[in-house]
C-alpha atoms as one frame of an Amber mdcrd trajectory, in Angstrom:
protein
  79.648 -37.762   3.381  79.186 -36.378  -0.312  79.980 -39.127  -3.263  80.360
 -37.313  -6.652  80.201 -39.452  -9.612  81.379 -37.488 -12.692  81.799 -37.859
 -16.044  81.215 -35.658 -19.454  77.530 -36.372 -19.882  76.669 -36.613 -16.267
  77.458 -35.264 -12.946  75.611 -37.650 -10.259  75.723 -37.108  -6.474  73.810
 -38.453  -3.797  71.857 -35.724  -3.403  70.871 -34.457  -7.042  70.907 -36.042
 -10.311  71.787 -34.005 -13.305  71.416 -35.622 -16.611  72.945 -33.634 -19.899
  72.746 -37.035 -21.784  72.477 -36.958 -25.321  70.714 -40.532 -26.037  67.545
 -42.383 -24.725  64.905 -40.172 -23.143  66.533 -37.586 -22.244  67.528 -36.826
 -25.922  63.854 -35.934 -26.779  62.485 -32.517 -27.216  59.770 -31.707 -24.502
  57.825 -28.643 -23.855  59.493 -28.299 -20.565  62.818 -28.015 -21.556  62.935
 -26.369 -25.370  62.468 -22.792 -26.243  61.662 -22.080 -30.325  63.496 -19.474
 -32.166  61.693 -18.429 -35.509  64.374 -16.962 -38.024  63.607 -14.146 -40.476
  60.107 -15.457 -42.104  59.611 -12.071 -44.402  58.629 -11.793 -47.805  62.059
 -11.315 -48.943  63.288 -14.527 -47.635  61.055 -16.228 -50.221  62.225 -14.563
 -53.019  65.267 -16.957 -53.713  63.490 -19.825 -52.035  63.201 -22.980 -54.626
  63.785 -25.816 -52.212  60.445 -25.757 -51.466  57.067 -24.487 -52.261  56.428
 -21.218 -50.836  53.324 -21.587 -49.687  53.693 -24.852 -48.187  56.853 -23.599
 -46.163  55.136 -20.477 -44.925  52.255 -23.462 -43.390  54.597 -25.354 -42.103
  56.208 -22.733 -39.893  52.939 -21.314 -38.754  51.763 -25.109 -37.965  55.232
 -25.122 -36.458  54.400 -22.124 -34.216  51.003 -22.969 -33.242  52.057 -26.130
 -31.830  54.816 -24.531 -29.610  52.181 -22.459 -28.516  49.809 -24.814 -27.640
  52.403 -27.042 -25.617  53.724 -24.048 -23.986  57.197 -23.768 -25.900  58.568
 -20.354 -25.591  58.846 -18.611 -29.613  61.226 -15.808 -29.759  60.874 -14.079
 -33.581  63.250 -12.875 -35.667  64.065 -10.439 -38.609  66.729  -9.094 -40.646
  66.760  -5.207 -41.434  62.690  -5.458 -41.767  62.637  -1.919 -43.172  63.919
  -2.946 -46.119  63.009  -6.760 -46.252  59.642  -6.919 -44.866  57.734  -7.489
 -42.070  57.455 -11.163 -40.454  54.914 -12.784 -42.044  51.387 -12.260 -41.657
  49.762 -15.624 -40.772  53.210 -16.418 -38.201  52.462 -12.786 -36.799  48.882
 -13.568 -36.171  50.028 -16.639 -33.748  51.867 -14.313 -31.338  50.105 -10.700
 -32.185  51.292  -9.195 -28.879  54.926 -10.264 -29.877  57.270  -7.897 -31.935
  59.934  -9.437 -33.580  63.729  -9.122 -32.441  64.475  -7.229 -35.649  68.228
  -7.813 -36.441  71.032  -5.800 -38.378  73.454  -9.398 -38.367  72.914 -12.144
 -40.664  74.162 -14.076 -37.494  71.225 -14.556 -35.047  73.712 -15.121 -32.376
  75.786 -11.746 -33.103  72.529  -9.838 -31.852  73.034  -9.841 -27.946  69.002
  -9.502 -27.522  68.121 -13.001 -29.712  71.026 -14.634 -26.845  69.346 -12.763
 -23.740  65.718 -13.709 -24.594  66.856 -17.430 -25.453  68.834 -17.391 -22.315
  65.994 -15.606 -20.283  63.544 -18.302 -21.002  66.066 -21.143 -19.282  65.625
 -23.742 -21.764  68.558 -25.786 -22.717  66.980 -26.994 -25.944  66.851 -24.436
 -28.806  64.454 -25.725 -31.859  65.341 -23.049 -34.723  63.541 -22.896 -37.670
  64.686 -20.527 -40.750  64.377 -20.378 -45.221  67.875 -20.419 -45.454  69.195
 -23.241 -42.930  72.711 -23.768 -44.354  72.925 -20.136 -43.160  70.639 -19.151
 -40.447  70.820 -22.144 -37.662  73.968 -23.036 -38.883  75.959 -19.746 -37.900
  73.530 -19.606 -35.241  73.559 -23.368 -33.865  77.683 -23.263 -33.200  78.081
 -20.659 -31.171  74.875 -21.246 -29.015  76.298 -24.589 -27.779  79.085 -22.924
 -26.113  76.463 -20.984 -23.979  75.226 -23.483 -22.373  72.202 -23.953 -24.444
């Protein structure tokens, strides 16, 4: 006989645990279960950018994308309309120079069916995004990737 325990955060039977639970350990990002999705580092991206110091933001995403790499965290990169915008960045290309970029005609990451495919083809539940522009970029992209599964 089966018992099936089941609520919205976890589905337990006597056979398999599956845990979707949103506090305590299984909360935390691991290498295992998070895929990294770079958003649409070009040189025209900085233009605008004030927040922050340029140069300091371009070595933070390239410190960002190193460590994914060294832990094993699948990077998917992005750009917007790079004939007109720019290539990805130099120093970011340099950390995955066999990689081209998903290059993009949507503002919306999510509206381009190959960013969703290669998130979904890695099978990581746990998307990490990092973009200039976040109140655009994740945001439009974070909503509708939850009701994906991911």
């Amino acid at each position: 006989m089966k018992m099936t325990t089941e609520s919205t955060e976890t589905k337990m039977t006597t056979d398999t645990l599956t845990t979707m639970s949103k506090t305590g350990l299984q909360a935390l990002l691991t290498p295992k279960d998070s895929v990294l999705l770079l958003i649409d580092h070009q040189p025209f991206q900085f233009a605008n950018l004030h927040s922050h110091e340029p140069t300091m933001v371009v070595n933070n995403v390239i410190g960002l994308a190193k460590t994914a790499k060294l832990f094993g965290v699948p990077t998917i990169l992005t750009t917007v309309v790079e004939e007109r915008g720019g290539f990805l960045i130099k120093g970011l290309q340099d950390v995955f120079p066999d990689q081209k970029p998903i290059n993009r005609t949507f503002i919306n990451t999510w509206e381009d069916s190959r960013v969703v495919d290669a998130v979904k083809r890695t099978g990581r539940k746990k998307v990490i995004m990092a973009a200039l522009w976040t109140e655009n970029l994740p945001g439009h992209a974070g909503d509708p990737s939850l009701g994906r599964g991911l």
